[in-house]
N, C-alpha and C positions, 0 to 999 in steps of 0.2 A: 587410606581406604578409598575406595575406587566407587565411579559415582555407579547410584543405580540403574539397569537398564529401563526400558521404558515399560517390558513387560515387567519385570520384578514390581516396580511402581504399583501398573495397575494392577496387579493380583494383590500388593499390600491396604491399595485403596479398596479394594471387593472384601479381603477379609475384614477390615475394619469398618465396613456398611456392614455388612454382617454381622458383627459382633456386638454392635453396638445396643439393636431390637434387645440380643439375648441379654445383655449387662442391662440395661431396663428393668428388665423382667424379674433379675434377683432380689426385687424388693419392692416393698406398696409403691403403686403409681403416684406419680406425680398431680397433684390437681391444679388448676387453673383458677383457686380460688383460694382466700386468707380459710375458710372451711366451711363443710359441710351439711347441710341441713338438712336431717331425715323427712321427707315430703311427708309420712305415715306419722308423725309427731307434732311437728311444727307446717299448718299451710296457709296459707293466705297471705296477710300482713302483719301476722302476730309478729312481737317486739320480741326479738333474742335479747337475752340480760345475760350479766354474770352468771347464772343459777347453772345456764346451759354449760357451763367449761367449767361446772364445778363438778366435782365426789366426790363423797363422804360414805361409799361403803364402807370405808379401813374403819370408821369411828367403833360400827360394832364389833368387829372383828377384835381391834386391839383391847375393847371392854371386858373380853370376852373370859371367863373363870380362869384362873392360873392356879396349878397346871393347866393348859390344854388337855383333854383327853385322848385326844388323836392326833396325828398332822390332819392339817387345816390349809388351805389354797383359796386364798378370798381374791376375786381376779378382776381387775379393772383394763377392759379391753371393749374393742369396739362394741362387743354385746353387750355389757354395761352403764358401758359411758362412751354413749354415740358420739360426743363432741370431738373423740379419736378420731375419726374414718376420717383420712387421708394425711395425717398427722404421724404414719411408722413410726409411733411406739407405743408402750401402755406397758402396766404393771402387774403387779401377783404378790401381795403381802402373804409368806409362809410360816407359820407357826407349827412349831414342832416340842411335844411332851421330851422328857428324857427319854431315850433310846428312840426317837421314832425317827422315820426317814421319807424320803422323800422318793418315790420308785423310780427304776430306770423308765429312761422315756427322752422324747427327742422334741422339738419345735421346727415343723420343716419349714416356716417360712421366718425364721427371724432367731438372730445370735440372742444372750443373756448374760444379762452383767449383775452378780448379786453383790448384795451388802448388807454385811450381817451387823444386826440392830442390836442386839441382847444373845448372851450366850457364847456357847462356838459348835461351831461346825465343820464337819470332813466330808469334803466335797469330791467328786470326778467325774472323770468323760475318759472316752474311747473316738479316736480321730479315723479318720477313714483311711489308715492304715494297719489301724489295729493297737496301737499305741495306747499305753495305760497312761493319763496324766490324775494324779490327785494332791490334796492339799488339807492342811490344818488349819481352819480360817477362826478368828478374835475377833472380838466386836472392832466395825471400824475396818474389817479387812473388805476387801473387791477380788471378785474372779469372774473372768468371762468364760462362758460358753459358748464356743463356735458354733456357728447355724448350721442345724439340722445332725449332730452330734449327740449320740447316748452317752447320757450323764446324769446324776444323781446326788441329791446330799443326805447326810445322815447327823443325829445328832446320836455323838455315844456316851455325852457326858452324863451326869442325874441331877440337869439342870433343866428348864424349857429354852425352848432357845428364839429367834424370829431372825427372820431376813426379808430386804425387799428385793424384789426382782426387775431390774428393765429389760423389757424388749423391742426392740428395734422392729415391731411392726403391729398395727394397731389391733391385727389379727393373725397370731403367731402360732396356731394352730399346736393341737397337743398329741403324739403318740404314746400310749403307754403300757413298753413294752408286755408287762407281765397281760395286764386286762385283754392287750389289742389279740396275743397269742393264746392265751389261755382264758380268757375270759368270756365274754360273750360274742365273741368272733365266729362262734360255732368253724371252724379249723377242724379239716378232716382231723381225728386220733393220729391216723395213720400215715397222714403225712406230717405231720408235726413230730411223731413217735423216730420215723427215718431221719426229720431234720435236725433232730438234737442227738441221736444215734444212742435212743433206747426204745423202752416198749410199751405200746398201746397202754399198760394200764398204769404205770409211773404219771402217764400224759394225761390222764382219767383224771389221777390224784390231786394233780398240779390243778385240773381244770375245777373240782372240788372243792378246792381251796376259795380259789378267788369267783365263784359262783354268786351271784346278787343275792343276798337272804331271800326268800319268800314271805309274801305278803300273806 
């Protein structure tokens, strides 16, 4: 193999300055400190203790009546447990009744590693080629979800089932497709009616459905 020329070089040294900002950017920044302290929480000289890098949401969550009545998403992320921020990752303990599921939806800033606690679950995703992957998961099993990837779990057994969720950023942000299109997105009809290629009032119905109870 023949050595490089000097332009080939520098154009590989210019791409790779370049690319480097964008591969930063695909995940929580870096801090410049062992972590975080919310100014709006903690200010002066107060004393951090254990208490700060602890949580105990999950305690009521897992107390909680069995059956579940619904699925359930109890979420331990930087809006909960600030001691996250700057730490890329946090959790999401999911409880699921027999038959319930968990809706499509996506996390655009952070992959997902579940591990199913109790039960079983049937899981999948749709990869940015269009590609169907799913699976049959047993307590004790792990499947990742690539980042920013529509996917979804289900339980279909007529058991309850749980799973814990990691995600690799301490704010992994949530799209969910049913709500985000048909819900209170307010979504022209009639663009939404040509995007799925039927008619304003199927799109009514859909929007009916998943409409917030009134107070």
């Amino acid at each position: 193999m023949g050595r490089l020329s000097y332009t080939t070089y520098t154009t590989v040294l210019v791409a790779l300055a370049v690319s480097a900002p964008l591969a930063a950017l695909a995940s929580d920044p870096d801090i410049l400190s062992d972590y975080i302290v919310p100014e709006d929480k903690y200010t002066g000289t107060i004393d951090i203790t254990g208490d700060f890098f602890t949580y105990t949401g999950f305690r009521a969550a897992r107390n909680m009546s069995t059956p579940v009545p619904k699925f359930t998403a109890t979420k331990a992320t930087m809006a909960e447990f600030p001691a996250l921020n700057g730490q890329s990752v946090s959790y999401v303990l999911l409880m699921f009744p027999a038959g319930g599921v968990n809706p499509t939806h996506t996390h655009p800033r952070a992959s997902e590693l579940l591990l199913v606690l109790d039960g079983a679950l049937s899981v999948g995703f749709v990869d940015t080629t269009g590609k169907l992957f799913t699976q049959d998961l047993a307590v004790g099993d792990m499947f990742v979800f690539p980042k920013g990837t529509v996917h979804w779990q289900c339980n279909q057994g007529d058991k309850p089932a749980t799973a814990l969720a990691a995600l690799g950023s301490a704010s992994p942000g949530l799209v969910s497709l049913p709500a985000t299109l048909f819900g209170a997105s307010n979504i022209d009809d009639t663009v939404l009616a040509k995007s799925f290629k039927t008619d304003v009032k199927t799109i009514q119905k859909l929007k009916a459905g998943l409409a917030p109870p009134k107070k």
